[in-house]
VMD Tcl script that draws the C-alpha trace (Angstrom):
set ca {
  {28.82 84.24 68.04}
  {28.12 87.47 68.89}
  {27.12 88.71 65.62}
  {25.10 85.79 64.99}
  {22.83 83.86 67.53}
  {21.77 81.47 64.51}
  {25.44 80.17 64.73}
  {25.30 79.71 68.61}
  {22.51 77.20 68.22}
  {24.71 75.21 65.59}
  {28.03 75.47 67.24}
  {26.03 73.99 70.05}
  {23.89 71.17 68.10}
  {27.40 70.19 66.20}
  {30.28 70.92 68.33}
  {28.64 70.92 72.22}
  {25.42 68.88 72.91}
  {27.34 65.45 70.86}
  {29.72 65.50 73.62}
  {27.15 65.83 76.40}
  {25.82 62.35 75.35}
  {25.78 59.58 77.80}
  {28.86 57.72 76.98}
  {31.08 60.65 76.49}
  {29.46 63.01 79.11}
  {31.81 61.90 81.92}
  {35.08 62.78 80.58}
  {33.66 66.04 78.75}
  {32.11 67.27 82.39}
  {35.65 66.47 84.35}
  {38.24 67.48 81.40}
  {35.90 71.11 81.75}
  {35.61 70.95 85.37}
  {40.04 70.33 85.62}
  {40.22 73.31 83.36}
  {37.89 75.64 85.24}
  {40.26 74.90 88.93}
  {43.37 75.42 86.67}
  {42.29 78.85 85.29}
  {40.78 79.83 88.62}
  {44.12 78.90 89.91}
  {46.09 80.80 88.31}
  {43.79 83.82 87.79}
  {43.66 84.46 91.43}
  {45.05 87.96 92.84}
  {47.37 86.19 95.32}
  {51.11 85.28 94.48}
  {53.14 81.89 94.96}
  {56.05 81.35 93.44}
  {55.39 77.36 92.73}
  {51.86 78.25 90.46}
  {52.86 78.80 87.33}
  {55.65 76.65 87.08}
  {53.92 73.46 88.00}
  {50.55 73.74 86.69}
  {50.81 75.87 83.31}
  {52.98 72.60 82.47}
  {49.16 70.55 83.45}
  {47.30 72.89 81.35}
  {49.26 72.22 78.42}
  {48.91 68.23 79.34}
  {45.38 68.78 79.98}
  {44.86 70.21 76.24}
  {46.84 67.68 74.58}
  {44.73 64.89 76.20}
  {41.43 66.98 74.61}
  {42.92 66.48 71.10}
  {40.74 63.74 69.68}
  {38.10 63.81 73.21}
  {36.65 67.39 72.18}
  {35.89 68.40 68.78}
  {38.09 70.61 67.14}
  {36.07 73.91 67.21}
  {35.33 73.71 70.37}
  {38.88 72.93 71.56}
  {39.94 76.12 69.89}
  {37.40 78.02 71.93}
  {38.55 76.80 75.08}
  {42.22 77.18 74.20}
  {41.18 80.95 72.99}
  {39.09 81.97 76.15}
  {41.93 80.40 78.44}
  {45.15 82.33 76.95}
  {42.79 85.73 77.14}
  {42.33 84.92 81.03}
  {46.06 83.65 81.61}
  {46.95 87.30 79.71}
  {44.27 89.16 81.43}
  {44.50 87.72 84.98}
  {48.32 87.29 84.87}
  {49.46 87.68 88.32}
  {50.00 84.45 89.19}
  {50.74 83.42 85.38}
  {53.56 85.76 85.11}
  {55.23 85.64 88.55}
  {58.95 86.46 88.66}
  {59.04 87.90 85.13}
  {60.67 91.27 85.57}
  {62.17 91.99 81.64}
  {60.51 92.56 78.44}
  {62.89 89.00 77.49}
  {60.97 87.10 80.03}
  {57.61 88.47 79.02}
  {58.49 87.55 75.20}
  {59.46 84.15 75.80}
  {56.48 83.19 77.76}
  {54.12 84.49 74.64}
  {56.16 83.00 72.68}
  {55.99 79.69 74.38}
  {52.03 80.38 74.36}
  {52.33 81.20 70.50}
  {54.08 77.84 70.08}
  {51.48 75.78 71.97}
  {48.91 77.58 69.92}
  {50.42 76.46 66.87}
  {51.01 72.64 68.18}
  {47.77 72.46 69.27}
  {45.98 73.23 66.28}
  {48.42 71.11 63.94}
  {47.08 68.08 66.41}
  {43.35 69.07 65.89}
  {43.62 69.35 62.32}
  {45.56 66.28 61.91}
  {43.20 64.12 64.58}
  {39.93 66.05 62.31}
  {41.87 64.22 59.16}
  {42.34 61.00 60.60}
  {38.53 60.77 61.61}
  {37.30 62.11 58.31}
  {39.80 59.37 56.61}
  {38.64 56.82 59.21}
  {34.58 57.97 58.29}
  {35.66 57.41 54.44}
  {37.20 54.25 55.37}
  {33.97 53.23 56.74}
  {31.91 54.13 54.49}
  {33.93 52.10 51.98}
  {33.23 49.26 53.92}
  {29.90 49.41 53.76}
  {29.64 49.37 49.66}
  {29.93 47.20 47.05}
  {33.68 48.17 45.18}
  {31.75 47.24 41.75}
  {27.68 48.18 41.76}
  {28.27 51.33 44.61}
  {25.40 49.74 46.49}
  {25.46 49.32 50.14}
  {26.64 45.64 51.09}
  {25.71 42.55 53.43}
  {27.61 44.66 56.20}
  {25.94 47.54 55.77}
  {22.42 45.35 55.75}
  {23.22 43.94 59.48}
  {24.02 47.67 60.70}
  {20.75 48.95 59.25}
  {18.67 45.87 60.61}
  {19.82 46.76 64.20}
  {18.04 50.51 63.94}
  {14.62 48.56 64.35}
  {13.38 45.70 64.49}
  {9.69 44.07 62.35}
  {11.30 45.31 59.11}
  {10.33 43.56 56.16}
  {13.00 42.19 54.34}
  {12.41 41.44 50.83}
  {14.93 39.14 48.58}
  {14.58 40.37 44.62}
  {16.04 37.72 42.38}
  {17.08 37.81 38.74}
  {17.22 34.48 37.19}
  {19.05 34.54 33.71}
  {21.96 37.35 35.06}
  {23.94 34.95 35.81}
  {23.59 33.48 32.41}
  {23.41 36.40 30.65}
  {27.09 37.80 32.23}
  {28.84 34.94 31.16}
  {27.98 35.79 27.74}
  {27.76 39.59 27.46}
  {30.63 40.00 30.32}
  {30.60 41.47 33.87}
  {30.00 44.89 33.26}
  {27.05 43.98 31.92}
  {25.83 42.69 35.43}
  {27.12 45.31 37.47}
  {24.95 47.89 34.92}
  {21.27 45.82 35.30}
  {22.17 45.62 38.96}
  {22.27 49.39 38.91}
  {19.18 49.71 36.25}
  {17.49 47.37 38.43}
  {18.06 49.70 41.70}
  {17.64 53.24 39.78}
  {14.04 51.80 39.03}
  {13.23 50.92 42.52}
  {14.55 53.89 44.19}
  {11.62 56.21 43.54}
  {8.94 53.03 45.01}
  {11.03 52.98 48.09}
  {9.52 55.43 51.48}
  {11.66 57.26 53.54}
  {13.91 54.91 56.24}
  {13.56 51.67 53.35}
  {16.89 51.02 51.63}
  {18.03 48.22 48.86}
  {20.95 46.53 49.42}
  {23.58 44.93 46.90}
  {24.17 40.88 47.57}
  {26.86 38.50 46.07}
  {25.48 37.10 43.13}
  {22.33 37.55 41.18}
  {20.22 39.14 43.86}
  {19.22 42.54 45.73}
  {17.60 42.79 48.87}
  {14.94 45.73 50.16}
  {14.28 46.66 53.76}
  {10.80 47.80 54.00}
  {8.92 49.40 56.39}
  {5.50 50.53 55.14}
  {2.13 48.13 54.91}
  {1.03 45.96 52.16}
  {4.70 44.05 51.74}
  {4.02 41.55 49.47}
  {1.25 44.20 47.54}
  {4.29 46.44 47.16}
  {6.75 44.04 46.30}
  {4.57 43.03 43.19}
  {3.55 46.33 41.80}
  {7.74 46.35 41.85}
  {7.96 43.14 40.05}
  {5.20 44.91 37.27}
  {7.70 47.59 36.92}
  {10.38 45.67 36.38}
  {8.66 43.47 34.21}
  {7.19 46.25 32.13}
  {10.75 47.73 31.77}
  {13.67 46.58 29.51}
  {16.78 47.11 30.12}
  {19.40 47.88 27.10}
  {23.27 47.07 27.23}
  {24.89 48.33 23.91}
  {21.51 49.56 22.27}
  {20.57 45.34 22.86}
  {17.26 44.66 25.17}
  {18.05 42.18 27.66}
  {14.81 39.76 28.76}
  {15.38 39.86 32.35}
  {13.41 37.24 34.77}
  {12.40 38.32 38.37}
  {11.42 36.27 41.24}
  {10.82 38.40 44.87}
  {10.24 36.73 48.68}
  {9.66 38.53 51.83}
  {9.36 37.81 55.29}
  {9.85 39.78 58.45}
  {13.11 40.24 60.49}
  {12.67 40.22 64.27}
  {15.59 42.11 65.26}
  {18.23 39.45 67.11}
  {21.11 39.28 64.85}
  {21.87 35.10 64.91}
  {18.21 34.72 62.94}
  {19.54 36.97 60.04}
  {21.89 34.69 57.69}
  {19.18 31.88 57.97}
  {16.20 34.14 57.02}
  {18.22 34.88 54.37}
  {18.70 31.18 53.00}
  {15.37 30.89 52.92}
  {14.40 33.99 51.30}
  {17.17 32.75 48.66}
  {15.20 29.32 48.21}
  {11.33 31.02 48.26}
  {12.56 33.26 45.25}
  {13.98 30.89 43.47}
  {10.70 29.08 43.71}
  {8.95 32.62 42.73}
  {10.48 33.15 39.46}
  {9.08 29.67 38.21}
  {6.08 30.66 39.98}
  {5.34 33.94 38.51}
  {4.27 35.51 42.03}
  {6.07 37.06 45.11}
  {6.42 34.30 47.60}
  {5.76 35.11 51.18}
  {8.26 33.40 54.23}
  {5.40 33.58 56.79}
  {3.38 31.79 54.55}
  {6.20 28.99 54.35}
  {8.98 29.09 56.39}
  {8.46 25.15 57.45}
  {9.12 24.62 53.67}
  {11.97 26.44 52.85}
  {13.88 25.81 56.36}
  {13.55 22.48 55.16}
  {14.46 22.40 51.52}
  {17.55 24.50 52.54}
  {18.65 22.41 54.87}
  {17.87 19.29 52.64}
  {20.06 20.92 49.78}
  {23.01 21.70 51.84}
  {22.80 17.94 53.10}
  {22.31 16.39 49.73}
  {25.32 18.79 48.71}
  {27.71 17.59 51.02}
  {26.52 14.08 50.34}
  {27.21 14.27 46.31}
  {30.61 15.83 47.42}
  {31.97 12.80 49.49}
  {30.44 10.88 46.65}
  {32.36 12.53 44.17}
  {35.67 12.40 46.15}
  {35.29 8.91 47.01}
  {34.52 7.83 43.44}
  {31.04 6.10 44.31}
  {29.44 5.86 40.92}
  {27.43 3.24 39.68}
  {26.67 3.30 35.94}
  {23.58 1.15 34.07}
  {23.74 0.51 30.57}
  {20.33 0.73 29.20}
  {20.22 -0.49 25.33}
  {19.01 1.28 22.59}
  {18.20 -0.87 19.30}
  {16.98 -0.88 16.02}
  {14.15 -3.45 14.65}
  {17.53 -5.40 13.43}
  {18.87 -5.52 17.05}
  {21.59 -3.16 16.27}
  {22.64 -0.45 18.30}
  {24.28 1.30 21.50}
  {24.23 1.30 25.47}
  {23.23 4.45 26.91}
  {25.31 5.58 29.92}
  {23.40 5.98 33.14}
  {24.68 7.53 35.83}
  {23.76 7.14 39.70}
  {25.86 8.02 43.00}
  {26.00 5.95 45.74}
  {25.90 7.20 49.53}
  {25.55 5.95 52.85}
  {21.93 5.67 52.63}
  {21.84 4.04 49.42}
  {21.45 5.19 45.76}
  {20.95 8.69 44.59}
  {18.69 9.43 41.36}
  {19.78 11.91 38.66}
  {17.05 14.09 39.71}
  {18.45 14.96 43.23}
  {21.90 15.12 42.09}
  {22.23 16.79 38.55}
  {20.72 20.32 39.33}
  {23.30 21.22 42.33}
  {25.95 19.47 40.50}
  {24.81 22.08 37.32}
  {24.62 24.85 40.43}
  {27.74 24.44 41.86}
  {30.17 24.17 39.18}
  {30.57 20.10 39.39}
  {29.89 19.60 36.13}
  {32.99 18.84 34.53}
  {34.28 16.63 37.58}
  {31.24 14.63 37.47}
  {31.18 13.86 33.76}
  {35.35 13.41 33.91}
  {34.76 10.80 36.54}
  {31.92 8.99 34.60}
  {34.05 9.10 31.46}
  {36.81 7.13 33.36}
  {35.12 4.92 34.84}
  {33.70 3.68 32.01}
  {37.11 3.62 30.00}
  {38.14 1.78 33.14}
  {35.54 -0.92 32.44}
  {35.78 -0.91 28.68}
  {39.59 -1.58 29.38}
  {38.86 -4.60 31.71}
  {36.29 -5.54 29.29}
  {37.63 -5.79 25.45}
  {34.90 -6.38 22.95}
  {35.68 -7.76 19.50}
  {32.60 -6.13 17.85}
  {33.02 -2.91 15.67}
  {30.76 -0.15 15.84}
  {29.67 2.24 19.08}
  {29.21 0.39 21.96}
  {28.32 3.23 24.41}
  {27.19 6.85 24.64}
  {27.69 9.28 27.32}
  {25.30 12.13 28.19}
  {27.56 15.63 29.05}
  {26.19 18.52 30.78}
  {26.02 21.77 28.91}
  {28.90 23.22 31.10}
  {31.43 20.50 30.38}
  {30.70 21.21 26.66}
  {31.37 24.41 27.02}
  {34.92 23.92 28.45}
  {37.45 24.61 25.47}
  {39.78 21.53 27.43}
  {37.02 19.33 27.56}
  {37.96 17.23 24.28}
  {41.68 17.14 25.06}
  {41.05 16.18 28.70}
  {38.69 13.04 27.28}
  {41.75 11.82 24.88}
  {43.92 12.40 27.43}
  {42.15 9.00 29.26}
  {42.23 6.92 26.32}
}
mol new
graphics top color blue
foreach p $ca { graphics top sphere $p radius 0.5 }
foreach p [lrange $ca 0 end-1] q [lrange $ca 1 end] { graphics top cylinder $p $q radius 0.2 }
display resetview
């Protein structure tokens, strides 16, 4: 310190003013203020016999209790400043030694303490830096690197009007189940090495289960910005194994106004308005709509829960439309509705979330059954096909899928 003033100013900034803050100040002021009346203690020209075997014991204590309080350089300052006064001022430190055996056993209790003391602070310096590590873990994505949902709620509470901005792309989730899932986690990280340089300083983009990123923005012109991103994006391909891959992007935005219990529900509807924007063709604003997609994402969860009881109860009703030649001859066409407790649902409100959520296979097993059920109860003497049954492209793509269907015969 002496040699350089530059590294006063950091020791302080680093190791000193952190400790001064509000919620540690208390304990830094009184741990400093119990080790000033201990050293003044037993500094002091007069002699007592009972000094310096009852409190050098509370020194020690009193150190131990700053391993993991005080950070580590500037415990070993305090520890070096008060064995140069307890050997300088050593009146009351050293009564009743009268041999050079007495004198070296006392040092070399203070060597010992040294030595103890600094093993603690380097260990406790570990733990934090493994606990920081830990942490920082925590806050990324294990596959893309990016920082995660976790991470997003820590940054939302620095401030609060951010702009939060939901960046969709459509056909990864198709493309991954053909090309595999490194192929996803690489666009994911194309997609944010592109968007990096656009971004101003405190704006950050965020890694989100499944096909989606999300930026927090902070500058003007959101939805301006947002586009010119989409351009770039747009104008960009990105190659996995020297193939271009024809990415779609759909972007929504709205503004975040800081209380955390508003945050998972902006996000549903951010998830709905850019779904809606990649059919669209044009970043989709939340302020603009948030009636509409509060609404539709409550209506889907609704209409999802409904097609699920439907499913586990076995409510289908199938029509058989006919399809004929000019000789009469021909097959019944399979129709397929669900019923529910407030009547019949149409194919259109329940075939895209049963294609969305993985119900495809149940769905077409169950209408399968039922009608072998009714073709059983039912025997026809005719020959020829009698009825045809629509599957979804996900059942078909199910290598069990023709086993499972002569399984019910």
């Amino acid at each position: 310190m002496i040699v350089s003033p530059h590294y006063i100013r950091i020791f302080w900034r680093r190791d000193v003013a952190p400790y001064l803050a509000k919620e540690k100040r208390l304990f830094t002021l009184l741990w400093f203020a119990t080790l000033a009346t201990l050293l003044t203690v037993l500094c002091t020209p007069f002699e007592t016999k009972y000094i310096a075997g009852y409190l050098v014991p509370v020194l020690f204590i009193g150190f131990t209790i700053g391993v993991g309080k005080i950070s580590y350089p500037l415990l070993n300052f305090s520890w070096a400043l008060t064995a140069l006064f307890l050997l300088s001022y050593n009146r009351n430190f050293l009564q009743g030694v009268g041999s050079e055996y007495s004198l070296a056993f006392i040092l070399s209790v203070l060597i010992s303490f040294s030595i103890c003391l600094l093993y603690m602070a380097r260990i406790n310096q570990r733990s934090e830096w493994l606990n920081r590590q830990w942490h920082s873990q925590a806050l990324t994505d294990p596959l893309t690197q990016l920082p995660n949902l976790r991470a997003l709620e820590q940054f939302l509470l620095q401030d609060a009007g951010q702009s939060v901005c939901y960046l969709r792309m459509e056909n990864l989730e198709f493309l991954s189940r053909h090309y595999g899932m490194q192929m996803r986690v690489h666009c994911e990280r194309e997609v944010f090495r592109m968007l990096q340089p656009l971004l101003l300083e405190k704006e950050k983009i965020f890694h989100l289960p499944g096909s989606e990123l999300l930026l927090v923005l902070t500058g003007p012109e959101t939805e301006a910005r947002l586009q010119y991103m989409l351009n770039v994006l747009n104008n960009r391909k990105i190659y996995w194994n020297n193939t271009g891959l024809d990415m779609e992007y759909g972007a929504s935005w709205g503004t975040f106004d800081g209380r955390q219990e508003t945050l998972q529900p902006l996000l549903g509807q951010l998830s709905w308005l850019a779904e809606q924007s990649c059919s669209h063709r044009r970043v989709l604003a939340l302020t603009q709509s948030i009636e509409a997609a509060s609404g539709q994402t409550t209506e889907r969860v609704l209409r999802l829960q409904k097609i699920r009881q439907a499913l586990e109860r076995g409510a289908l009703v199938l029509y058989a439309q006919p399809i004929r030649d000019a000789q009469g001859k021909g097959y019944d066409e399979i129709l397929t509705r669900l019923r529910c407790d407030d009547g019949i649902m149409m194919p259109n409100q329940f075939i895209p979330l049963i294609a969305q959520f993985n119900l495809s296979v149940r769905f077409d097993m169950q209408v399968m059954e039922a009608l072998l059920q009714w073709l059983s109860a039912h025997p026809s003497a005719e020959q020829g096909a009698r009825f045809s049954v629509n599957l979804m492209p996900l059942t078909l793509l199910q290598k069990e899928t023709a086993s499972r269907i002569m399984q019910l015969f």
